[in-house]
C-alpha positions, 0 to 999 in steps of 0.5 A: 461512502465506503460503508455503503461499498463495503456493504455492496460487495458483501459476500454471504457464504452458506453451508448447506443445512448448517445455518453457517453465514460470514460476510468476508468484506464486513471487516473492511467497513468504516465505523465511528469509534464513538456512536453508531451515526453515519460517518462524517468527513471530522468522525474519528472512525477505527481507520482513524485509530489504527492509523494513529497505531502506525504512527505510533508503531513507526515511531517506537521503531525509528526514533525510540528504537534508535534513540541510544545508537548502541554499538551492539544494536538492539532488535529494534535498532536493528530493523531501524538500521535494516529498513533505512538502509534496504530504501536508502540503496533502493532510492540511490540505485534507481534514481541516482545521487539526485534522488537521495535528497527525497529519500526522506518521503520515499522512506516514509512512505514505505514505512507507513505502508509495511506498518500499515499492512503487517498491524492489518494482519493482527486480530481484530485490527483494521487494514488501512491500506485495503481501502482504495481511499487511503492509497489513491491518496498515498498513489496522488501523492506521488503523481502530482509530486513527481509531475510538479518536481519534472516541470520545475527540474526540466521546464517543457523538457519535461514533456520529452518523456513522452517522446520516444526517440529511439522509435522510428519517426512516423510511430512517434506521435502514436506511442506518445499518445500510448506514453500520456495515457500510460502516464496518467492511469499511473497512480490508479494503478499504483492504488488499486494494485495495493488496496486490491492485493491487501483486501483480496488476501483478507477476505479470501482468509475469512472465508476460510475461517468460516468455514473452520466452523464445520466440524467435516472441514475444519482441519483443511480449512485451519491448514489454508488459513494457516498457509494464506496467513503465511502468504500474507505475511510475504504480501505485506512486505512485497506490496509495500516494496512494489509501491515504494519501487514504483514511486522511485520509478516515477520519480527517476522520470521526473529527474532524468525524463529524456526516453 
């Protein structure tokens, strides 16, 4: 299915007698690693390989990283130290001392998705995040979590999150309508607004890189690819930061859901 949509929103570009075409969305198509057979759901495919990087990528940094705990903190026990603190203070600064306890989740979670987003820039890899199947996982995740988590913490009080006090009385019933709609589209925006920022950035470099084959504008075109990439770089962290706040958002409603 993904190939089929990677195929449907294929983008062919030509410059005018030059012959040139690329296909900017062919880099986020799905393929077995072993064979050219249609992908299955047990099909070990290149999303299987670099998510198994991440992983191996994340756990380098995390856990061999810090293994010796120096004193005098190597590179990678630095960034280990970085990273765990930057989420540990985010979890507690959004959700209080009660959310500490799920910062492991949180924690791994973000992890997951910078990895995710900073390989995806490397040549030749694939963007595991820039598919909408990955991060309405990671975005259900999140959302059936936090509502489990606020039924079993709070009962049918839970449902006071909905519930706009501080409205005046006859306004209440329209914005609890607004607040349940509002609440529920919460993880496709949580998924969309990752896979679309990370396929947008990728695809818009493709172009470019395109292009860097006409001798008339590949200067430009090698400056923009240069810039975007740059750009890129910033989008992967931000995007993943934006994913992981929003998780800490969502989970600070199921602990304290009183408006």
């Amino acid at each position: 299915m993904a190939t089929e949509a990677a195929h449907g929103a294929e983008t062919v570009e030509h410059a005018a007698g030059t012959g040139l075409s690329f296909h900017p969305m062919d880099q986020f198509m799905i393929k077995p690693l072993f064979g050219d057979g249609a992908v299955g759901m047990f099909t070990i495919t290149n999303a299987t390989l670099w998510m198994f990087i991440c992983i191996l990528a994340i756990i380098a940094v995390m856990v061999l990283g810090t293994s010796r705990r120096a004193i005098i903190p190597s590179r990678s026990q630095s960034v280990a130290e970085l990273a765990y603190g930057f989420i540990y203070k985010m979890v507690e600064d959004v959700t209080g001392k009660d959310g500490l306890k799920y910062f492991p989740y949180i924690m791994t979670l973000f992890m997951f998705i910078v990895f995710s987003n900073f390989l995806g820039l490397i040549p030749m890899s694939f963007t595991t995040t820039s598919h909408i199947a990955v991060t309405w996982v990671l975005a259900l995740c999140v959302f059936l979590g936090v509502t489990i988590l606020g039924f079993v913490k709070n009962g049918v009080h839970f449902l006071g999150l909905f519930w706009v006090t501080s409205a005046p009385l006859a306004l209440r019933p329209i914005l609890a309508v607004i607040e349940i709609i509002s609440y529920f589209v919460r993880p496709v925006s949580h998924s969309i607004r990752l896979a679309g920022n990370v396929m947008a950035g990728h695809a818009v470099m493709k172009v470019f890189a395109g292009f860097a084959a006409l001798a008339i504008v590949s200067p430009v075109s090698i400056v923009a690819i240069t810039a975007i990439y740059g750009l890129e770089v910033l989008v992967a962290f931000i995007q993943a930061y934006v994913f992981t706040i929003l998780t800490c958002v969502y989970l600070k409603d199921a602990l304290h859901p009183a408006h």
